[in-house]
N, C-alpha and C positions, 0 to 999 in steps of 0.2 A: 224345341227350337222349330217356328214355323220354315219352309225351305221352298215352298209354294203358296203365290198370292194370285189371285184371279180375280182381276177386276169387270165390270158392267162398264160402258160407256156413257153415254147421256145418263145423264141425272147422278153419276157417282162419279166417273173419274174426269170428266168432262165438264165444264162449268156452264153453265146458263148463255152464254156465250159461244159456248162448243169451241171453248180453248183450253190450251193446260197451263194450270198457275204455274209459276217459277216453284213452288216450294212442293209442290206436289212433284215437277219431272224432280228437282233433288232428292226427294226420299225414294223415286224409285229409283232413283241412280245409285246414292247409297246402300238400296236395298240389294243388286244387283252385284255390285261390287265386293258385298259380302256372300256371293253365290249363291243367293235367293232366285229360284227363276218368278218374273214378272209375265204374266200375260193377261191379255184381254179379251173377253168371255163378253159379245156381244149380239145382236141381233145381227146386225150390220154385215154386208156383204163384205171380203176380204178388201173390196176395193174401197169401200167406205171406211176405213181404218188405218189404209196406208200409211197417210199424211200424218198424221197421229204416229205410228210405230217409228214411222223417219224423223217424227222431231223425239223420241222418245229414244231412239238408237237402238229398236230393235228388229233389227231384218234380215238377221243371219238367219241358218238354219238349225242354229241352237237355242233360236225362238221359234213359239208357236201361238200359235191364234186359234179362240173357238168362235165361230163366225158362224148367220143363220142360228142364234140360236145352238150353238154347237152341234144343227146338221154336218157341216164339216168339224173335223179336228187337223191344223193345216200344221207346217213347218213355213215359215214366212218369205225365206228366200228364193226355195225351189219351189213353194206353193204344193210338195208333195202331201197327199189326203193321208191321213194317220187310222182316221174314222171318218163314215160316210153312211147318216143314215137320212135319208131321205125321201119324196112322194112320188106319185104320175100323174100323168095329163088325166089320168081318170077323174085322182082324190081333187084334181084343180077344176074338172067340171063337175064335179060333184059339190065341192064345196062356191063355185062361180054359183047354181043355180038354188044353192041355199041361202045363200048373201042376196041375192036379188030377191027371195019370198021374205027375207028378214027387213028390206029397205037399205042394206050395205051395200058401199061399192068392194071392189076386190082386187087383189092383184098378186100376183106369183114371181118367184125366182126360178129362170130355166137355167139348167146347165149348159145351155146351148141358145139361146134365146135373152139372156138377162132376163132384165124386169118387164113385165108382162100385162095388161090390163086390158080386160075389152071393152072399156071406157075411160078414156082421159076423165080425171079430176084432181082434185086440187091435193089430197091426200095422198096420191100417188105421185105428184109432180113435187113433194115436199119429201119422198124417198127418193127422189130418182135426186134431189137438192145436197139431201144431206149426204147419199153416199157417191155424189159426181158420177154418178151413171146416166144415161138414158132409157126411156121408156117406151115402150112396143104395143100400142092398139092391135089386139087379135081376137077375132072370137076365139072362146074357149071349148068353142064345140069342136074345132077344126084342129085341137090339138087333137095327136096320138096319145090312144090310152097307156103305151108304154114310155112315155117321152119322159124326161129323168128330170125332176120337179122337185127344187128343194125344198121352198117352203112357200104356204100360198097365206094369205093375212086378208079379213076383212077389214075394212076402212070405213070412219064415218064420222060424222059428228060425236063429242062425249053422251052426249043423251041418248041419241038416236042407236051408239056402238051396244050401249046400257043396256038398252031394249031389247037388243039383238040378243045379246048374251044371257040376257033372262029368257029369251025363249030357245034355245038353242036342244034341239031334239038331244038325248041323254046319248044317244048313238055316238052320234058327235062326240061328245069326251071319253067315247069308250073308246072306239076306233083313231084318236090322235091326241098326242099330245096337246094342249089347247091351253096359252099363256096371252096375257095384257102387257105388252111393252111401250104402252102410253097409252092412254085417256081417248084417244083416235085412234089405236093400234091392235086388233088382237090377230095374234098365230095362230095356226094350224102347221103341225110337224110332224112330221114318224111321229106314231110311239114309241121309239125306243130314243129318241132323239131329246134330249133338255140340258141344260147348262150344268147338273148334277150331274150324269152322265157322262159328258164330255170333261170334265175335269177330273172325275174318279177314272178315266179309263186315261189320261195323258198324267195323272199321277202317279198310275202303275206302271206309266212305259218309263216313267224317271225315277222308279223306286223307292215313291214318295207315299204316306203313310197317309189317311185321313185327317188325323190328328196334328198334321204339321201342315196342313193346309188352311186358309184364309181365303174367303171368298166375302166382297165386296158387293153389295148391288141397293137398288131402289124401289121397283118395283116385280110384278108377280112374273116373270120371266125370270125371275134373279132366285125363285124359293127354292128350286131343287137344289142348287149349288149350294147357299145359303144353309139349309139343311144337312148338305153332305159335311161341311167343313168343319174343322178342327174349331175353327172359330168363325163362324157367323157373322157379319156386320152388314148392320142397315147406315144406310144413309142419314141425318136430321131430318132430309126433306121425302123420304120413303113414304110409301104409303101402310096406314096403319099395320092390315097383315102383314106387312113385310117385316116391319119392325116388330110384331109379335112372334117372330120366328126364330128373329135372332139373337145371338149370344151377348151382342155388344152394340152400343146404336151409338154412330161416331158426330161428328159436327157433319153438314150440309156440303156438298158439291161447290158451294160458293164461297164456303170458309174452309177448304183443305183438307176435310173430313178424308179424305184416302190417306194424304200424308201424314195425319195427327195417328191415325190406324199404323201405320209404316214406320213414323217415330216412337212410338208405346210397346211395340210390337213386336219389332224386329230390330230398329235400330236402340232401342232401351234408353231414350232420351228424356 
């Protein structure tokens, strides 16, 4: 019996629209109702998911959220950190002044600062969009190297991100975790920091087993967790690796594909 589902945002639980179908919030209502904990395992700052948890009913603090990437692991009402693995001003100008020899722009989450860019562009004004935050023109030289940095992402055109990450010194993937959460998106996080992680360590705090766990997602932010769970599922509309990883590849973000997973699954429809 799975008793943990962990869903990805955009591109899985989220439609093309960045709404939630009517049949999709009933399976996880249902799913919920039968003592499944539901949660969301997203890049997305805790603020960009609100809106989303409040039409979904979940905001107590016997829910929780893996946001950043599961930098954080939160409880949703008190917003108390469970897990917190995160960067500094250093790794933010260190990776600022690799973006710029790569032709990326860039931008950071401070803990103290929000969203963070020492250029306005249009990639970063389409994060500050989707998750209703604001954004802060700074140089990145001016930050402190201890200032508490959760996650920093270069930004770019699809080609141009392409490029970047074909040349990307091997240090770089040694030294951080390093994920693609869209086509114009890639991460930079702790190393100890990924969506696998953060769901194996808030399953152990709920006494919950790998194998009774369900992880949802679409693209390569989504492979550690994906890997970790009991069951595996890609999206239709995933990107090939992703769907090579997993156990089960359901309908598309646009046809229900969480809740056909949720009805099959848990509620044995």
């Amino acid at each position: 019996m799975y008793k943990l589902v962990a869903l990805d945002m955009d591109g899985t639980l989220l439609t093309s629209q960045k709404t939630l179908s009517p049949r999709t919030k009933q399976a996880i209502a249902a799913a919920r109702d039968q003592g499944v904990h539901v949660v969301l395992a997203s890049g997305r700052p805790l603020e960009g998911m609100l809106r989303y948890l409040e039409e979904l009913g979940m905001t107590s603090d016997k829910d929780f959220v893996l946001s950043y990437n599961a930098s954080l692991v939160q409880q949703v009402k008190s917003r108390t950190i469970l897990r917190k693995q995160i960067m500094t001003g250093r790794d933010a100008k260190n990776i600022a002044a690799l973006a710029r020899d790569l032709g990326t722009f860039v931008h950071a989450f401070s803990t103290t600062r929000g969203l963070i860019t020492p250029q306005s562009n249009a990639f970063t004004d389409h994060e500050a969009d989707i998750n209703q935050v604001s954004a802060t023109v700074i140089d990145f030289a001016d930050l402190p190297d201890d200032e508490e940095i959760i996650k920093v992402m270069m930004v770019a055109e699809p080609e141009i991100l392409s490029a970047a990450i074909r040349q990307l010194p091997e240090v770089v993937t040694e030294q951080y975790t390093v994920v693609q959460s869209a086509p114009f998106f890639l991460e930079l996080l702790n190393p100890n920091s990924n969506k696998g992680t953060g769901v194996a360590m808030l399953a152990e705090h709920l006494g919950i087993d790998a194998s009774e766990v369900i992880c949802m997602g679409d693209a390569g932010n989504d492979h550690h967790m994906i890997r970790y769970a009991g069951l595996g599922v890609a999206m239709g509309n995933a990107t090939e690796d992703t769907k090579a990883l997993a156990n089960h590849i359901t309908d598309t973000n646009d046809n229900d594909g969480v809740a056909k997973v949720i009805e099959q699954f848990i509620l044995n429809r």
